[in-house]
C-alpha positions as CSV (number, residue, x, y, z in Angstrom):
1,X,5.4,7.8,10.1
2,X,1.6,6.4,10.2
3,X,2.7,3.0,8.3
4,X,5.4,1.3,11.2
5,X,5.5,-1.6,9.6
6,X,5.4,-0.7,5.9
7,X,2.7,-3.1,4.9
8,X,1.9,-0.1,2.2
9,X,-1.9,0.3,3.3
10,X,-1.4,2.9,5.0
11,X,-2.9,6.5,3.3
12,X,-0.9,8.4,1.6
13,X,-1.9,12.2,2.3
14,X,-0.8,15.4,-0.3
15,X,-0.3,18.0,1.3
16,X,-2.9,21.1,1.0
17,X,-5.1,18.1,-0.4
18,X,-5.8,15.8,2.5
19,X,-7.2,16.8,5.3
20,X,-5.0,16.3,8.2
21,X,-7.5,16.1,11.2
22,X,-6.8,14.4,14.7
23,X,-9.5,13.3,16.9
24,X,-9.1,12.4,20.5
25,X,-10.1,8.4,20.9
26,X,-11.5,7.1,24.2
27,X,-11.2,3.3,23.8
28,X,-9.3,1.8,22.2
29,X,-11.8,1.1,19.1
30,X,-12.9,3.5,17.1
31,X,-15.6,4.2,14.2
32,X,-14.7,6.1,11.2
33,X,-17.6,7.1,8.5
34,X,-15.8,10.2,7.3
35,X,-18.0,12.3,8.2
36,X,-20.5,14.3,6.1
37,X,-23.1,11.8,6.4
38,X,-23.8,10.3,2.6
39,X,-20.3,12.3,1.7
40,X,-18.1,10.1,3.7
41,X,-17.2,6.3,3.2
42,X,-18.4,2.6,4.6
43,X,-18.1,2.6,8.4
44,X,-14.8,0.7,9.5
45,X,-13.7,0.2,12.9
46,X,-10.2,0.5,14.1
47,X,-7.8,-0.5,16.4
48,X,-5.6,1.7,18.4
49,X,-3.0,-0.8,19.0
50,X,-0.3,1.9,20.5
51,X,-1.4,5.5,21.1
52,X,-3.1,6.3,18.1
53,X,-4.7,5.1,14.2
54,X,-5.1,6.2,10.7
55,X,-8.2,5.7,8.5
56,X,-7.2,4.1,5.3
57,X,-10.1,5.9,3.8
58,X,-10.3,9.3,5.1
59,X,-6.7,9.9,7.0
60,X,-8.3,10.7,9.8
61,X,-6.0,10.5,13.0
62,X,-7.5,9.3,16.4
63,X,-5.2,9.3,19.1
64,X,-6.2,7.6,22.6
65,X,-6.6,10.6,25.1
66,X,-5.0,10.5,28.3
67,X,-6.5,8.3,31.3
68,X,-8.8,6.3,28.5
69,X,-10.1,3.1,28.9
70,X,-6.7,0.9,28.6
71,X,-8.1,-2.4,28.2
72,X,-7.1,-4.4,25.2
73,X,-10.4,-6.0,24.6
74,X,-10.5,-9.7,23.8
C-alpha cells in the first residue's frame, strides 16, 4: 500500500499504464523531476519518512538503500 494513512494523495497507478520504477534513495530526501528533462514535471522534494516514497507526480518509488545516511534532518 503506498498511501498508509489514506490521506487520498497518494498516486493512483493503472497497471500496464504507469510506470512502476524503484530507485534506490541515499538520504533521506530526495528530488524527483520525472525524468526526460522538459518531458517530466516541477521538481519536488520528498521525504522518506520510513524506508521508502512515492512521487505524487510521476509514481516513482525511492526506497532508502541499506547503510544510508539515517539522520532525520532538522
Amino acid at each position: 500500500m503506498r498511501d498508509p494513512q489514506m490521506t487520498g494523495y497518494g498516486p493512483k497507478p493503472i497497471p500496464g499504464i504507469t510506470p512502476e520504477e524503484i530507485l534506490p534513495a541515499t538520504s533521506r530526501t530526495v528530488g524527483c523531476d520525472g525524468g526526460g528533462g522538459a518531458l517530466g514535471h516541477p521538481l519536488v522534494m520528498l521525504h522518506i519518512a520510513d524506508r521508502q516514497v512515492t512521487c505524487p507526480y510521476c509514481s516513482r518509488t525511492f526506497v532508502l538503500a541499506e547503510g544510508a545516511d539515517d539522520s532525520h534532518g532538522h
